[in-house]
C-alpha positions as CSV (number, residue, x, y, z in Angstrom):
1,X,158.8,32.0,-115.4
2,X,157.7,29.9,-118.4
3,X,157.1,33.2,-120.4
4,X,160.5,34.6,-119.9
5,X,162.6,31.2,-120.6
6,X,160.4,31.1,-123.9
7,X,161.8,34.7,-124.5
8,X,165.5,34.1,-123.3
9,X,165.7,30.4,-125.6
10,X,164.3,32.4,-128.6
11,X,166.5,35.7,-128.2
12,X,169.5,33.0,-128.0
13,X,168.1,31.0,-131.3
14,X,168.3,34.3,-132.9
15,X,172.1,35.1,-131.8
16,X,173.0,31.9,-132.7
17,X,171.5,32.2,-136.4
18,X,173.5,35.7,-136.7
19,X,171.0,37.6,-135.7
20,X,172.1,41.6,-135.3
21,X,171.4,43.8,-132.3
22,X,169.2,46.4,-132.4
23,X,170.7,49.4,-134.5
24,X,173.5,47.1,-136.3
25,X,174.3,48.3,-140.4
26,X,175.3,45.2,-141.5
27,X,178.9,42.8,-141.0
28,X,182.5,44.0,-140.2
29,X,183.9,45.7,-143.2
30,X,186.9,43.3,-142.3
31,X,184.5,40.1,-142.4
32,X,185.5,36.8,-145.0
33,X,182.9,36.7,-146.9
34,X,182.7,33.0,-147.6
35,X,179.4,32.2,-148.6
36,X,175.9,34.3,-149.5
37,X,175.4,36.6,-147.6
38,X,172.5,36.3,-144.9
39,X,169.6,38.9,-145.5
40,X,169.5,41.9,-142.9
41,X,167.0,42.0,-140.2
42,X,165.7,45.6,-139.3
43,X,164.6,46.3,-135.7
44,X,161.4,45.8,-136.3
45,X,161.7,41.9,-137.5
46,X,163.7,41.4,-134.3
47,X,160.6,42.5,-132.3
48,X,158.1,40.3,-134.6
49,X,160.4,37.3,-133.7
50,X,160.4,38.7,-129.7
51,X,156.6,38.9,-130.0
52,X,156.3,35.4,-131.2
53,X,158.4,33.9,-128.5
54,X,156.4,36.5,-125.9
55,X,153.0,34.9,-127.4
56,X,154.3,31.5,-127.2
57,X,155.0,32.1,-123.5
58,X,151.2,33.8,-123.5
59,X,150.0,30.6,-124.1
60,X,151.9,28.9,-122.2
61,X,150.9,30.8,-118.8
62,X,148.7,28.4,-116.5
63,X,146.1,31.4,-115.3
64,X,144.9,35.2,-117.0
65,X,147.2,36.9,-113.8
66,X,150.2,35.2,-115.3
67,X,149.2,36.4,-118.9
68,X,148.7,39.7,-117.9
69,X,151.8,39.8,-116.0
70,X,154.1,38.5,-118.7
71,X,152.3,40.8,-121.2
72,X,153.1,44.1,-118.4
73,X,156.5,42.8,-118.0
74,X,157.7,42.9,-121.7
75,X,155.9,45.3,-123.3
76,X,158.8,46.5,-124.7
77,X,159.2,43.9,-127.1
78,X,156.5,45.8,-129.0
79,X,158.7,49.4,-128.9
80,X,159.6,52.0,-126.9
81,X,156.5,51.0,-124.3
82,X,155.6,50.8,-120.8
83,X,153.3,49.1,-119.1
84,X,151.5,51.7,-116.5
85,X,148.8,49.6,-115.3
86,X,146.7,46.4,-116.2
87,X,143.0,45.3,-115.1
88,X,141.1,41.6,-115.8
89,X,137.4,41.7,-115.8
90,X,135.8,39.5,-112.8
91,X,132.2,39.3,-111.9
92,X,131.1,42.5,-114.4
93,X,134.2,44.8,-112.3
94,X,137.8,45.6,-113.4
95,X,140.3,44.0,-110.9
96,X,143.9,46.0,-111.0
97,X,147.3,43.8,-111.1
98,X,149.5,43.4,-108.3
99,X,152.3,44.8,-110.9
100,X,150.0,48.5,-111.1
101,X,152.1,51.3,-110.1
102,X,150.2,53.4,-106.7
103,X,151.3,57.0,-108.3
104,X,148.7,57.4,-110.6
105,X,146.8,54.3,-109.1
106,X,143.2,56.4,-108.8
107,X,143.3,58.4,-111.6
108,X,144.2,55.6,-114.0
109,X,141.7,53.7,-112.7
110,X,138.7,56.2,-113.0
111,X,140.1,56.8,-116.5
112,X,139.7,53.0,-117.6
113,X,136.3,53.1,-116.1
114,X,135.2,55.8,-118.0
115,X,136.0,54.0,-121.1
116,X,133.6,51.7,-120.5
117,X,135.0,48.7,-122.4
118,X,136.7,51.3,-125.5
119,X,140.1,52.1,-126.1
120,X,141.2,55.5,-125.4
121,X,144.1,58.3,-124.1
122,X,145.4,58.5,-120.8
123,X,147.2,60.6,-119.4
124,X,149.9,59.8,-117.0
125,X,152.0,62.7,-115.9
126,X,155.5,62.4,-117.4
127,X,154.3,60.4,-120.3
128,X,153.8,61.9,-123.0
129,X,151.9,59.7,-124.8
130,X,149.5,57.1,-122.9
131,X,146.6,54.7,-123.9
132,X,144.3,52.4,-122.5
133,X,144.1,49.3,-125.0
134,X,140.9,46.8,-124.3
135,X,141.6,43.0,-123.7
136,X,139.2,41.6,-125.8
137,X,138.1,38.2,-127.0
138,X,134.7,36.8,-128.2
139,X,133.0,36.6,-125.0
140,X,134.2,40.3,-124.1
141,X,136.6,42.5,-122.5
142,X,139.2,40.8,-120.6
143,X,141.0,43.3,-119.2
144,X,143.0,46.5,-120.3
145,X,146.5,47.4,-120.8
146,X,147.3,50.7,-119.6
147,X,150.5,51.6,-121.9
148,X,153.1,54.5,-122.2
149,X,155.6,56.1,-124.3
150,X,158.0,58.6,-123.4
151,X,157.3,60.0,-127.9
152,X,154.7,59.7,-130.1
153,X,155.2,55.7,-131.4
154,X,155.8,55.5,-135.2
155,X,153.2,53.3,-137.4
156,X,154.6,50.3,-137.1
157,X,155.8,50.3,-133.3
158,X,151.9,51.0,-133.3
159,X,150.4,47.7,-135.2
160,X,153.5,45.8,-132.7
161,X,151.2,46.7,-129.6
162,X,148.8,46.4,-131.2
163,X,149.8,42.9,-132.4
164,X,151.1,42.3,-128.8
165,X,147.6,43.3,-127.3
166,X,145.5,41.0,-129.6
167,X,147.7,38.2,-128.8
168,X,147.7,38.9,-124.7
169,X,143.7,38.9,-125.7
170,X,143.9,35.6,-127.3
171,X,145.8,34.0,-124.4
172,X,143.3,35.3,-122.0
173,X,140.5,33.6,-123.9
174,X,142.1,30.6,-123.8
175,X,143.0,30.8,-120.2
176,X,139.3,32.5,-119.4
177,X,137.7,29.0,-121.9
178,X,140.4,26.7,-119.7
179,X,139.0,28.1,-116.5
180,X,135.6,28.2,-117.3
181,X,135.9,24.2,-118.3
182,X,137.4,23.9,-114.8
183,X,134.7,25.3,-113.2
184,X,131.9,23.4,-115.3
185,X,133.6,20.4,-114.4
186,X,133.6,21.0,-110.9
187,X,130.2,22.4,-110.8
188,X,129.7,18.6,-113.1
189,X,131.3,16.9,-110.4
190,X,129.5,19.0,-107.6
191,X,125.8,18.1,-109.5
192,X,127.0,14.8,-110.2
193,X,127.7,14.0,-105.7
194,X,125.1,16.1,-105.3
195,X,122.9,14.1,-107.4
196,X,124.1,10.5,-105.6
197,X,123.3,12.0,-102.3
198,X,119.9,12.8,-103.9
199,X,119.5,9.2,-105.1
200,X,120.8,7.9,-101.9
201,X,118.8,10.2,-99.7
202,X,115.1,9.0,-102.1
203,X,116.6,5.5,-101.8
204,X,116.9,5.8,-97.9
205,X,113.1,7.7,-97.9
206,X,111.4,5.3,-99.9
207,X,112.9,2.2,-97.8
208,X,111.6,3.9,-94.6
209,X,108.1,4.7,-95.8
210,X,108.2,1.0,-96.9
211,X,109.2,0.3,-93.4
212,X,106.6,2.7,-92.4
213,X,104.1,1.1,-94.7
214,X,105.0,-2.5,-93.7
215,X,104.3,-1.5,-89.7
216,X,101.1,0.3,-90.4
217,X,99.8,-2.8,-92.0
218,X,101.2,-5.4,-89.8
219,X,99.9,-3.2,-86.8
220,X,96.7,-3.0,-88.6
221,X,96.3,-6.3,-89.4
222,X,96.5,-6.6,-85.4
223,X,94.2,-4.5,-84.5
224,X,91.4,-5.7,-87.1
225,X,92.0,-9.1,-85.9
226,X,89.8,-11.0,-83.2
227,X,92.7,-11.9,-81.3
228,X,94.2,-8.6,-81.1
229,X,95.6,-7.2,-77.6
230,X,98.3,-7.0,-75.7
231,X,99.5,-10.2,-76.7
232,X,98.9,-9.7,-80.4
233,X,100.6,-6.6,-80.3
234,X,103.9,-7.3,-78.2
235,X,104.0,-10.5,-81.3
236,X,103.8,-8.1,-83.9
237,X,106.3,-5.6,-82.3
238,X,108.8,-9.1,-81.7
239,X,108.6,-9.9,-84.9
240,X,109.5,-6.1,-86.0
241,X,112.4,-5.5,-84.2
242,X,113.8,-8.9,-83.1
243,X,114.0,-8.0,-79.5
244,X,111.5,-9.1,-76.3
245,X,108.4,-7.5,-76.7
246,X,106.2,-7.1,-73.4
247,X,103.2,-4.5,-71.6
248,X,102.8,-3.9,-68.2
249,X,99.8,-2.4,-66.5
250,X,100.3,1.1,-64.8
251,X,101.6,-0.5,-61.6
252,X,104.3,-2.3,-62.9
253,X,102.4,-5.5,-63.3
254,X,103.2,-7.7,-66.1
255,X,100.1,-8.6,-68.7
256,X,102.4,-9.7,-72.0
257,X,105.8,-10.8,-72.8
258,X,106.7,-12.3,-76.3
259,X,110.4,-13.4,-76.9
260,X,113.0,-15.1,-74.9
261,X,114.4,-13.9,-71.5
262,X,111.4,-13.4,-69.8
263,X,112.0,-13.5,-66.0
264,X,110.3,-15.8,-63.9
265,X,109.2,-14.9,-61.3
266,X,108.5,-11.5,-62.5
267,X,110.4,-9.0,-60.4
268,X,107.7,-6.6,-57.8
269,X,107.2,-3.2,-59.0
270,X,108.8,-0.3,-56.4
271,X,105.9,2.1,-56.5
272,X,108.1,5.0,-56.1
273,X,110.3,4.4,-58.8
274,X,107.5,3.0,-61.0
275,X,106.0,6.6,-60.5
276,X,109.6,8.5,-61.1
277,X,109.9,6.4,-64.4
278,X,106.3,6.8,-65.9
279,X,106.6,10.7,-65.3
280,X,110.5,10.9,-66.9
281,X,108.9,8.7,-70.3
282,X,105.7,11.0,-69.8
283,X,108.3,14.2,-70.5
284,X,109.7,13.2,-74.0
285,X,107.5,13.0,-77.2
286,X,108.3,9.3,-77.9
287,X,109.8,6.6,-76.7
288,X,112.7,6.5,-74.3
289,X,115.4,4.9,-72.8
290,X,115.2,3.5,-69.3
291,X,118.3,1.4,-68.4
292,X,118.0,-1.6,-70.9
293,X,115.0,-1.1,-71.9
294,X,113.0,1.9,-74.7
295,X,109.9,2.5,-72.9
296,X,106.6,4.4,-74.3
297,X,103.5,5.0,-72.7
298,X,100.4,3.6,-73.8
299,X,97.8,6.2,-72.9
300,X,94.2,7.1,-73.0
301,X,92.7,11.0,-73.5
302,X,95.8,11.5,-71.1
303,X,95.8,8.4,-68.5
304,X,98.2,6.6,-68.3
305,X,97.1,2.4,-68.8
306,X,100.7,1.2,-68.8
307,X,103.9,1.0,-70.7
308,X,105.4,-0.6,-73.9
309,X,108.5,-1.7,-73.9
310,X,111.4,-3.2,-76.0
311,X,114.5,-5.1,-74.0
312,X,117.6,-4.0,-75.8
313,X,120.4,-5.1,-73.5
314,X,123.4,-4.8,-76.2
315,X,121.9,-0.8,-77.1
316,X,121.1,-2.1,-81.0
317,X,118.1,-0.3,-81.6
318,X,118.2,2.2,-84.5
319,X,115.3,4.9,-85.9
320,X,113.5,2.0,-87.1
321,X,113.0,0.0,-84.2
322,X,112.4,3.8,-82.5
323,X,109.7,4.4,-84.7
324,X,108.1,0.7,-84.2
325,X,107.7,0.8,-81.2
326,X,106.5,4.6,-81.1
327,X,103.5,3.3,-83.5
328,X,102.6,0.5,-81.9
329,X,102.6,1.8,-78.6
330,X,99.3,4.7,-80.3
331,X,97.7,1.6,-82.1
332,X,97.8,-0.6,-78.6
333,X,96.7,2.9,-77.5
334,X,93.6,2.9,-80.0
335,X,92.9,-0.6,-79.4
336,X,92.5,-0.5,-75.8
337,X,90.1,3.0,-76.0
338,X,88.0,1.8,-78.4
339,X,87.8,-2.0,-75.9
340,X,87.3,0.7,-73.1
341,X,84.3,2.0,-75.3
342,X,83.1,-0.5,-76.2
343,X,83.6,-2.6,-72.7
344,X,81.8,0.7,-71.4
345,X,79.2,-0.1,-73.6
346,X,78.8,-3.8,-72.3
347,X,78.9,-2.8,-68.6
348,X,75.8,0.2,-69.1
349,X,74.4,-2.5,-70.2
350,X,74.9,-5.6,-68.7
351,X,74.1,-2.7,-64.9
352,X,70.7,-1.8,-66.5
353,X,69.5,-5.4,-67.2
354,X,70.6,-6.5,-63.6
355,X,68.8,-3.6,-62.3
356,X,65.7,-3.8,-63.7
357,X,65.8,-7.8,-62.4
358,X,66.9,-7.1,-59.1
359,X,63.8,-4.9,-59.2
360,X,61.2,-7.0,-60.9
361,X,60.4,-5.0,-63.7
362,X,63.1,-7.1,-66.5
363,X,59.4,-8.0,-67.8
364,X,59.0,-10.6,-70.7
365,X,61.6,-8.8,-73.0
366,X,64.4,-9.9,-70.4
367,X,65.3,-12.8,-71.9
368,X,66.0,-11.3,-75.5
369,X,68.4,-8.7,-73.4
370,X,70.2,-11.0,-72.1
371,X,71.1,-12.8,-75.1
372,X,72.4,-9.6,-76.3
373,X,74.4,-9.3,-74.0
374,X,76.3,-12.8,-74.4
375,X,74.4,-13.9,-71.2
376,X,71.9,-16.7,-70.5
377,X,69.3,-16.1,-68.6
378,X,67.3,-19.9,-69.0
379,X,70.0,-21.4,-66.7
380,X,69.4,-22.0,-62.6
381,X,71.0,-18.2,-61.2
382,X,72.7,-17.3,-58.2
383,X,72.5,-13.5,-56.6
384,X,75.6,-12.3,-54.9
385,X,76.1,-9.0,-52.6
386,X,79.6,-8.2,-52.5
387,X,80.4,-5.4,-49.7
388,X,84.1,-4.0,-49.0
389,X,84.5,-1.8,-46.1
390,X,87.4,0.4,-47.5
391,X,85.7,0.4,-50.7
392,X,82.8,2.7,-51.8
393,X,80.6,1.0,-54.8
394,X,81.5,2.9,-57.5
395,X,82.3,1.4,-61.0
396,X,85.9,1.1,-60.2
397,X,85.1,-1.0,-57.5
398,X,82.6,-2.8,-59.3
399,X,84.9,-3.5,-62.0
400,X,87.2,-5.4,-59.4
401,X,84.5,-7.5,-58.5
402,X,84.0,-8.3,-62.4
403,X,87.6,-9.3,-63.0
404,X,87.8,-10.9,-59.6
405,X,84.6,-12.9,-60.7
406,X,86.2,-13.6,-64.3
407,X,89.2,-14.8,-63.0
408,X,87.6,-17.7,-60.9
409,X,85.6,-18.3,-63.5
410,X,82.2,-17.0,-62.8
411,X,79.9,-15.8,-65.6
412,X,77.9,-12.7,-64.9
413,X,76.1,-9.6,-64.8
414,X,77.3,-7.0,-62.2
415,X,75.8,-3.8,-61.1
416,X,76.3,-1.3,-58.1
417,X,73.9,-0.5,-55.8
418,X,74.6,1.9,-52.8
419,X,77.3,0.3,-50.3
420,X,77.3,-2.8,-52.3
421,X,78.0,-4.4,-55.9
422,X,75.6,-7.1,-56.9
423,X,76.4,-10.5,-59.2
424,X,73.8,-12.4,-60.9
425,X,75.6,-15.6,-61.9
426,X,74.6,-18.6,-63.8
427,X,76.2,-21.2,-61.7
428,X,76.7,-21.7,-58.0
429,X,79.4,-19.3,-57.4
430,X,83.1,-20.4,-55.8
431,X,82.0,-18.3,-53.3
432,X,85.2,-18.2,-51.3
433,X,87.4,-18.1,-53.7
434,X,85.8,-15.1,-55.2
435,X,86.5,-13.5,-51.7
436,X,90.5,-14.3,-52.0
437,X,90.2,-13.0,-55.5
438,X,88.5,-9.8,-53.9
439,X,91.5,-9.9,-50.9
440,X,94.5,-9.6,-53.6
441,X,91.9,-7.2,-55.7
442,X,91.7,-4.8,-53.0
443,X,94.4,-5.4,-50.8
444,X,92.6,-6.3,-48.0
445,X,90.3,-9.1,-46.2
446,X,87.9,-6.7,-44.7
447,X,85.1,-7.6,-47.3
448,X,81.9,-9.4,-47.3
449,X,79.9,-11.9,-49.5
450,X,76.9,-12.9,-49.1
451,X,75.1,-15.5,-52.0
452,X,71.4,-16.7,-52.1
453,X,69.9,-19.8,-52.4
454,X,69.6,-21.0,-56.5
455,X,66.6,-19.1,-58.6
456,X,65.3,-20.8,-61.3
457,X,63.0,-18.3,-62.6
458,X,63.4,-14.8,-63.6
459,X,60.5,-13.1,-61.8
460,X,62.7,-14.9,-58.2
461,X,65.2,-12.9,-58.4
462,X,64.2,-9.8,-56.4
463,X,63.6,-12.5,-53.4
464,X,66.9,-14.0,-53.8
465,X,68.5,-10.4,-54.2
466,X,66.9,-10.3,-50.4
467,X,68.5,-13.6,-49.2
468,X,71.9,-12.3,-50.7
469,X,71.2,-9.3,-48.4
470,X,70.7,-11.3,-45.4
471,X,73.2,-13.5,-45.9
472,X,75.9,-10.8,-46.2
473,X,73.9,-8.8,-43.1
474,X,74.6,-12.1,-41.1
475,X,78.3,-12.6,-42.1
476,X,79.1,-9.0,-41.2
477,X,77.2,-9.6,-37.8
478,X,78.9,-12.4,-36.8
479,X,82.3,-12.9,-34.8
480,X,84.0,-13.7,-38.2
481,X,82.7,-10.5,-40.0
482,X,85.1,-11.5,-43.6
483,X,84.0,-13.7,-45.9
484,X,81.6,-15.9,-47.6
485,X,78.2,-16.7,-46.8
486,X,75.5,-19.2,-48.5
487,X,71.9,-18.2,-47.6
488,X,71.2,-22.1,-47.6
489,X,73.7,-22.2,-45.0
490,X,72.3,-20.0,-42.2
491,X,69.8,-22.6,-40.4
492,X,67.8,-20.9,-38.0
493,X,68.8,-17.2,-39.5
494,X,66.8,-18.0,-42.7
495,X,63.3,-17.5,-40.7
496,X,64.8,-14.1,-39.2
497,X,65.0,-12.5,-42.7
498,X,63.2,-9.4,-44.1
499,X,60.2,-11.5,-44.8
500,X,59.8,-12.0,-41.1
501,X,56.9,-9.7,-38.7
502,X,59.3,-7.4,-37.3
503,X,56.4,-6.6,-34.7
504,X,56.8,-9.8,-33.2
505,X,60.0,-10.2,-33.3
506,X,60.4,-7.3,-31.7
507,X,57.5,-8.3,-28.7
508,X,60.4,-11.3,-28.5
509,X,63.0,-10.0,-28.1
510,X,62.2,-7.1,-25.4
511,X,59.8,-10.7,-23.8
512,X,63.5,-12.0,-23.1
513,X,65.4,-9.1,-23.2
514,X,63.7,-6.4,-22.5
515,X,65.0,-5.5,-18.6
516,X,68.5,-5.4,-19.8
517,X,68.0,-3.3,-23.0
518,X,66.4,-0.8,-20.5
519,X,69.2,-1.2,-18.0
520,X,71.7,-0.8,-20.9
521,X,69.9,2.2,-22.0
522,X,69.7,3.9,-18.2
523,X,73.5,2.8,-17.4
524,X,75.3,3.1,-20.5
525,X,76.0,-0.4,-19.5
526,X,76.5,-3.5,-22.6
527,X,74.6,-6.2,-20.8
528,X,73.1,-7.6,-23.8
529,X,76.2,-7.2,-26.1
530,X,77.7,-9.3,-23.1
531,X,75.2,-11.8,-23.1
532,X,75.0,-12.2,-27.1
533,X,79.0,-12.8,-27.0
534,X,78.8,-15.3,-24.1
535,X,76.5,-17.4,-26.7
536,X,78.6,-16.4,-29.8
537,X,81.7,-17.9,-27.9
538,X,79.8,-21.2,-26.7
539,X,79.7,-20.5,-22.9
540,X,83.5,-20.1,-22.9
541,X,84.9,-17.8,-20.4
542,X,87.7,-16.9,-21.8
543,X,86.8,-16.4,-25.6
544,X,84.2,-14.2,-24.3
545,X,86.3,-12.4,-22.0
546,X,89.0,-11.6,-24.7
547,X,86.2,-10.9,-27.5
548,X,84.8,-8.2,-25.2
549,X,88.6,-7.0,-24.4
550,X,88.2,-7.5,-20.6
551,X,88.7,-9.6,-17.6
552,X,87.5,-13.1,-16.7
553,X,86.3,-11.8,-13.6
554,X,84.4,-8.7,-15.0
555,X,82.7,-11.2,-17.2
556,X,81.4,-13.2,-14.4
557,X,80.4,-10.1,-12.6
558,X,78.2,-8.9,-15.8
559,X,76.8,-12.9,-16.2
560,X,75.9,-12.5,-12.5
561,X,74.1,-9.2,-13.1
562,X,72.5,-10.4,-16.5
563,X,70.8,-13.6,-13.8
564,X,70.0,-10.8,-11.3
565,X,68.5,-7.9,-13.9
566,X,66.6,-10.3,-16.7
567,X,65.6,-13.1,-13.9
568,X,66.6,-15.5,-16.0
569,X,68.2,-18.9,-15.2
570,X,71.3,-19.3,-17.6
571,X,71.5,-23.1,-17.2
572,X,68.3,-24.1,-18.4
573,X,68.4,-25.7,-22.0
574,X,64.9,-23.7,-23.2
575,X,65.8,-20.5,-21.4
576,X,69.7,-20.0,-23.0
577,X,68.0,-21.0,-26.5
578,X,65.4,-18.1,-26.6
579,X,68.2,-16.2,-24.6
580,X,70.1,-16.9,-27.7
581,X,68.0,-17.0,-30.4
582,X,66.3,-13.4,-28.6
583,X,70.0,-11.8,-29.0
584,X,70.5,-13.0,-32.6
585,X,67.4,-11.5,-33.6
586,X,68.6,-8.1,-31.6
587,X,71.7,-7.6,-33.0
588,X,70.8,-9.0,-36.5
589,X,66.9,-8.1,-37.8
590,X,66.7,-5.0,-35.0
591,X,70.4,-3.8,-35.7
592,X,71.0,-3.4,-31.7
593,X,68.3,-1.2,-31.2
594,X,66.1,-1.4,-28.2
């Protein structure tokens, strides 16, 4: 060890320079004396020069264990000494060296303790002298030295441990000041990361709630604008993120797309797997992944209108873009409840102006309302009756006949009324293309318009609400029961409407019908129903045969009992029109009955 090389190159210095051994008188009596002679060293200046090369070596050691060690191991340099135990002070508690004997291990070690940081007697069987000497430097005790003698030491073998002690104190100042610098500068060090990743942690938080700040205003900025919407917002979220931006409805249907790749045509939604991914997204708290796409819902008190979604093929979207998209799928959220609202709003009432027309009762004030609601009453009006038979008139339905009616480019009011949802437009509608709109609406043709002649003043419009009424009434009587109907296009059936004396049109109809309603009634037969399909289908045979689902021969059979039962000659002109006109007027102002 460092420590006992120091010891070994001075004790061989010391030879070399004549030095005596221990106990020595002086030269040889036959020695030359050539020179003066050297002065004589007594035993206890060999020990001062072993202590100095011992405390050389002290402070030499790298660490307090070494220190103590050395200082243990040559005790002796000090006298006739051994080193029964030694303890260093860490964290408040005396730690015993590896060097203690285990003999007297316990008792030694209660002794020290019971010092309490003084110097004091031991006693160590077999030793008849024994003290514990305190380590101490400025900060403290050290340690102790636990050290015995086998006689009393004299006075000066004394001040040598005690000399040796104050020195093995010194050193472990130095190393206890050495390690403590250690330890500041790696508790420096540790502040000094710990303070970068502090930096670089406030660095990282203040760019994200500047990226946070800078969507908030952008989205905001979107939503305040009057062009804000779907459109507006899948801009904004493009410009964000650098990736396609788009909405589609809660069917799969696309409404926006901004950025390139757009697919055209857009692919058909699978409604299974629309519905598998919409409830998978609805699971997670934010937006997730669905193939190449990040999806998130844009919802409303819990429906769902329809999904947001970024296109990120190459799987390069990071929190930020995350978080984006998360935000501006709640603002597109907010936006399109508070359009609901206020849509809401526009539809009460846009339904309780048209209702208090359709009924007469608008009064002079209806003009002002109507103007409030964006609509212009001064212009020549149309009424329309739009009836769907798998579709009860409820707002949803009558909000398909709004959008159907925007989308061809009709402006109007719309109500509901029971089984029906009424238009009051301010042009002549395009009547049958409403009705295709209606057909791709709904899903199906099995609807019904019917649109009345042009009003040009506001107190007309209850009458033409009637003519709307019959014009739909005749389109769903007719063999072609789907579709459009102009009341200025029904010829003779305009002088059968409501407005007609339902007394004599009934006295009519049973004048020229009348034996085969009551043969009907008796037989459970459909004489007239035959007859009124004979005229529908022009006098053909075979139209009316396949109409009525049966045989050519069964029709002539019923024709032949319709001459014998009525009396009535089929081939005259007069007698097949009021024939004719008598069946209309059954089937379509008496609804069949008898």
């Amino acid at each position: 060890m460092a420590g006992s090389r120091a010891i070994s190159l001075y004790r061989r210095s010391s030879d070399r320079k004549g030095d005596l051994p221990r106990g020595s008188a002086g030269p040889h009596p036959t020695a030359a004396r050539t020179g003066p002679r050297p002065p004589v060293r007594t035993p206890t200046d060999h020990a001062l020069h072993n202590l100095m090369g011992l405390s050389r070596a002290l402070f030499d050691a790298p660490d307090e264990g070494e220190i103590l060690r050395l200082a243990m191991e040559h005790i002796g340099a000090a006298g006739p000494y051994h080193a029964e135990a030694g303890y260093l002070t860490r964290d408040g508690d005396l730690v015993p060296s590896p060097r203690n004997g285990q003999t007297h291990a316990l008792a030694v070690g209660r002794r020290v303790r019971e010092l309490a940081g003084q110097d004091g007697q031991v006693a160590v069987p077999g030793s008849p002298w024994g003290r514990a000497m305190g380590l101490r430097g400025l900060e403290g005790l050290h340690g102790y030295l636990v050290v015995t003698s086998p006689s009393r030491p004299t006075e000066a073998e004394r001040s040598l441990l005690t000399l040796l002690v104050g020195h093995t104190a010194a050193a472990l100042s130095v190393a206890f000041a050495h390690r403590r610098r250690r330890e500041d500068a790696l508790e420096l060090g540790r502040l000094r990361e710990e303070r970068t990743a502090l930096q670089r942690k406030l660095i990282s938080v203040v760019a994200e709630l500047g990226y946070e700040r800078a969507v908030h205003a952008l989205l905001a900025g979107v939503a305040g604008s009057s062009g804000g919407g779907e459109e507006a917002v899948t801009r904004a979220l493009h410009r964000l993120t650098g990736l396609p931006a788009l909405v589609e409805d809660r069917f799969g249907r696309l409404r926006s797309w901004t950025g390139p790749g757009r697919p055209d045509p857009y692919p058909e939604p699978d409604p299974v797997r629309r519905d598998e991914m919409l409830h998978a997204v609805a699971r997670e708290a934010g937006p997730v992944r669905m193939e190449d796409r990040l999806v998130a819902l844009i919802r409303l008190r819990g429906e769902i209108l329809g999904v947001l979604a970024l296109v990120d093929v190459r799987d390069e979207a990071d929190g930020h873009t995350v978080f984006a998209l998360g935000h501006a799928a709640k603002s597109l959220s907010l936006e399109l409840s508070h359009l609901r609202d206020l849509a809401e709003v526009e539809r009460r009432l846009h339904r309780e102006l048209v209702d208090d027309l359709l009924a007469g009762t608008a009064g002079a004030g209806a003009y002002a309302r109507s103007e409030a609601v964006g609509h212009d009453l001064h212009r020549s009006h149309y009424v329309v009756v739009v009836r769907w038979s798998n579709r009860t008139a409820d707002d949803s339905f009558a909000q398909a006949v709004g959008r159907a009616a925007s989308a061809v480019g009709m402006r109007s009011l719309v109500t509901r009324r029971s089984g029906h949802v009424v238009l009051v437009a301010d042009d002549r509608p395009p009547a049958r293309a409403l009705y295709e709109a209606l057909a791709r609406e709904t899903g199906t043709r099995s609807g019904s318009i019917g649109v009345s002649a042009p009003c040009d003043a506001v107190d007309a419009i209850p009458h033409h609400y009637r003519e709307a009424q019959r014009a739909v009434d005749v389109r769903r009587h007719s063999r072609e029961r789907y579709g459009a109907t102009f009341f200025d296009e029904l010829g003779l059936y305009r002088i059968l409407g409501p407005g007609s004396d339902y007394r004599e049109l009934e006295t009519f109809v049973h004048e020229w019908l009348g034996r085969l309603i009551d043969y009907d009634s008796r037989h459970h037969a459909a004489m007239v129903e035959t007859l009124s399909r004979y005229f529908d289908c022009g006098g053909n045979y075979d139209e009316t045969a396949d109409s009525l689902a049966i045989h050519r021969s069964t029709l002539r059979y019923r024709l032949q009992r319709i001459r014998d039962i009525g009396g009535h000659d089929l081939a005259d002109v007069e007698t097949r029109l009021n024939l004719q006109v008598a069946t209309r007027v059954w089937k379509i102002v008496l609804g069949g009955r008898g």
